[in-house]
N, C-alpha and C positions, 0 to 999 in steps of 0.2 A: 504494500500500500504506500504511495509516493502521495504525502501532503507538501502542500505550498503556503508558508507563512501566511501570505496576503489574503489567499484566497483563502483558506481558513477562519481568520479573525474578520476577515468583511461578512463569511455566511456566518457566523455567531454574532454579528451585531443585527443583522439584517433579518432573520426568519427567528419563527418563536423556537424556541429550545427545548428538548425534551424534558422537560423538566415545569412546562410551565401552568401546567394545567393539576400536575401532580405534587409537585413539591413548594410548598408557602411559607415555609422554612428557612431563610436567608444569612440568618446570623451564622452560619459555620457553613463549612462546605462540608459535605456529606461524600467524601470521598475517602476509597480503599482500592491502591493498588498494590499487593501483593505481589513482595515479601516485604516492600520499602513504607508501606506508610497506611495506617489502617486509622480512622479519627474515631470511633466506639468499639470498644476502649483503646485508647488512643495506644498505639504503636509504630514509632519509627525505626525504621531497621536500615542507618546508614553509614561511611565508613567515617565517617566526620562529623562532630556537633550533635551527637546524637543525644548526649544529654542533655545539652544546651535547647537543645530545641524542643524537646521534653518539658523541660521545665519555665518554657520561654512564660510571660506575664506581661502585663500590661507598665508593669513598673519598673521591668532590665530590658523589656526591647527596643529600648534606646541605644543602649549600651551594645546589646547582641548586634543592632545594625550599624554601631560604627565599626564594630570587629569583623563584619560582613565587610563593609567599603573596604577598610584598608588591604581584608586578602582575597579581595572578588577571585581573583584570578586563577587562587589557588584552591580553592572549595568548592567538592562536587556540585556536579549539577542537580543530583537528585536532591541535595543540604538546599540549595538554593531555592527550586518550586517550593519544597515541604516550607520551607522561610515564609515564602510569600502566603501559602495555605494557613498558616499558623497566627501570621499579623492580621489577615483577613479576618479569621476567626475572631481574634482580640479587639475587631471594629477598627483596626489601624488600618483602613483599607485605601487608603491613598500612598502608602508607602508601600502595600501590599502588590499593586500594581506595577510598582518600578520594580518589584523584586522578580515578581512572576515574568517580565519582561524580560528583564536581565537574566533568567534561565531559559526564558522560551529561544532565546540569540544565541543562547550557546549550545542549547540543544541541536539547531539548527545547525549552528557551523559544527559542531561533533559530526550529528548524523549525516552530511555531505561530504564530510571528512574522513569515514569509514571507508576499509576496502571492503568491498562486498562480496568479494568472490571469497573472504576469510571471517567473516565474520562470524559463520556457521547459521545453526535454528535452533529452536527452542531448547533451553536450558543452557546454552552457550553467552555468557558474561555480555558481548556487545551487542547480541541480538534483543536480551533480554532487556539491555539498558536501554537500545535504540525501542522498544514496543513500551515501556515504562514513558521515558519524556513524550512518545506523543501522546498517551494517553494522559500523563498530566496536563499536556497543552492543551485536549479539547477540553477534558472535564472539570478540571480546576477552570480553562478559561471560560468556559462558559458563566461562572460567577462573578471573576474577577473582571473579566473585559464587558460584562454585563452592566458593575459598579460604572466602570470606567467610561462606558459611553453614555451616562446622565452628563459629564463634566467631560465635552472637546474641546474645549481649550484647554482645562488642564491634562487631559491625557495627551494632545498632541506634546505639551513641555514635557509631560516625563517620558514618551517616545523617544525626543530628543536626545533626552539627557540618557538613556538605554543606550542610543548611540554609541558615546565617548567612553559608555562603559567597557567596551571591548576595543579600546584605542590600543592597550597593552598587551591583548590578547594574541599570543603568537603559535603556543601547544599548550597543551593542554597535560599538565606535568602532574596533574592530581591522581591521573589514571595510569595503570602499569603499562607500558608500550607491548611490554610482550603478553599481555591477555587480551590486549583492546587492538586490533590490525586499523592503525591510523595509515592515510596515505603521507606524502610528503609535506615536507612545511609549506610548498607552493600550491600545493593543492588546500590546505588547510587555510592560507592567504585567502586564493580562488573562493572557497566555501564562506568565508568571513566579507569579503567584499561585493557577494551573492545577496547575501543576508541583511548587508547596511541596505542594499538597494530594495530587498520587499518593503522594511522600516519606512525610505523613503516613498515609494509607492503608497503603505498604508497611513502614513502622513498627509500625504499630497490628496488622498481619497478624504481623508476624516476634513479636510481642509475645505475641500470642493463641495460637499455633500453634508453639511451640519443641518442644516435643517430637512434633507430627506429622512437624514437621519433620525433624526428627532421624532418627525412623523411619523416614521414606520413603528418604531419601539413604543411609540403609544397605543397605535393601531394592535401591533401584536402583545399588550399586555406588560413591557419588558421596563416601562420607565419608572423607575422608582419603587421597583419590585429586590434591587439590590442592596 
């Protein structure tokens, strides 16, 4: 299954969600992806932050996200979406959003960055992580980028600001090289400057289109249901 950033986060702004006629429920995301992250009763099962993010509150996730900024670069991606899931939960869901962003871009550049003819299938380490992030991307996004399209102006700044977040980003030194088959650093370049340009695209869309937007999401139920 080959998803495309853009066209992904535009059909979840644009049509109602599976979720919308059935779940009323908003304050937490109700997600479990199995073996990394299960929210009743809550279990995270990851190789970094795992306690930290266990016991994350409303009164050190301050703290936890400035130890986020200073080593974006060096902490997994699955540490990163579960980040965003967690501050959501906790109502902090404007920082929630730049968090979920900033993993959904390196999932991206990861997942273009694989060889695929080594990656293997199920039960195989980069298969499992590559079917893991897109499954946090739809489901988790569907809450988060849900939030996030009441407010286009400020979701297009911290789109932005997602940008520069992977200014640094060169490999990805969190994962073992010999379990995860990455291609070249030119390819991993290639896959990262792929990725700035969906951003752009979904910028330049949220930009052009604010008030269809707007109207659709009332139409289907979706404005201020986050």
């Amino acid at each position: 299954m080959k998803l495309h950033l853009f066209n992904t986060i535009t059909l979840l702004i644009l049509v109602t969600n599976i979720y919308s006629q059935e779940n009323t429920n908003t304050s937490i995301i109700p997600l479990t992806i199995t073996p990394i992250y299960q929210y009743e009763p809550l279990n995270i099962n990851t190789p970094d932050y795992q306690k930290e993010l266990s016991a994350i509150t409303k009164d050190n996730a301050d703290s936890l996200v400035s130890i986020f900024q200073k080593r974006i670069d060096s902490i997994s991606i699955e540490s990163l979406f579960i980040f965003s899931v967690r501050l959501y939960d906790l109502g902090k869901k404007d920082e929630s959003v730049y968090w979920f962003h900033v993993a959904k871009i390196r999932a991206g550049i990861f997942i273009k960055s694989l060889d695929n003819e080594k990656i293997g299938g199920i039960g195989s380490k980069p298969f499992e992580l590559k079917q893991a992030f897109i499954a946090f991307g739809q489901l988790a996004g569907e809450y988060i980028n849900g939030y996030a399209g009441g407010n286009i102006d400020t979701w297009i700044v911290t789109l932005k600001r997602v940008k520069t977040s992977v200014d640094s980003l060169i490999m990805f030194p969190q994962y073992n090289s010999s379990e995860i088959p990455f291609l070249t650093a030119d390819d991993i370049q290639k896959a990262k400057n792929d990725r700035l340009a969906d951003y752009d695209k979904l910028i330049s869309y949220l930009e052009e289109n604010k008030k269809e937007i707007k109207k659709t999401r009332k139409k289907n139920g979706i404005e201020g249901k986050y």
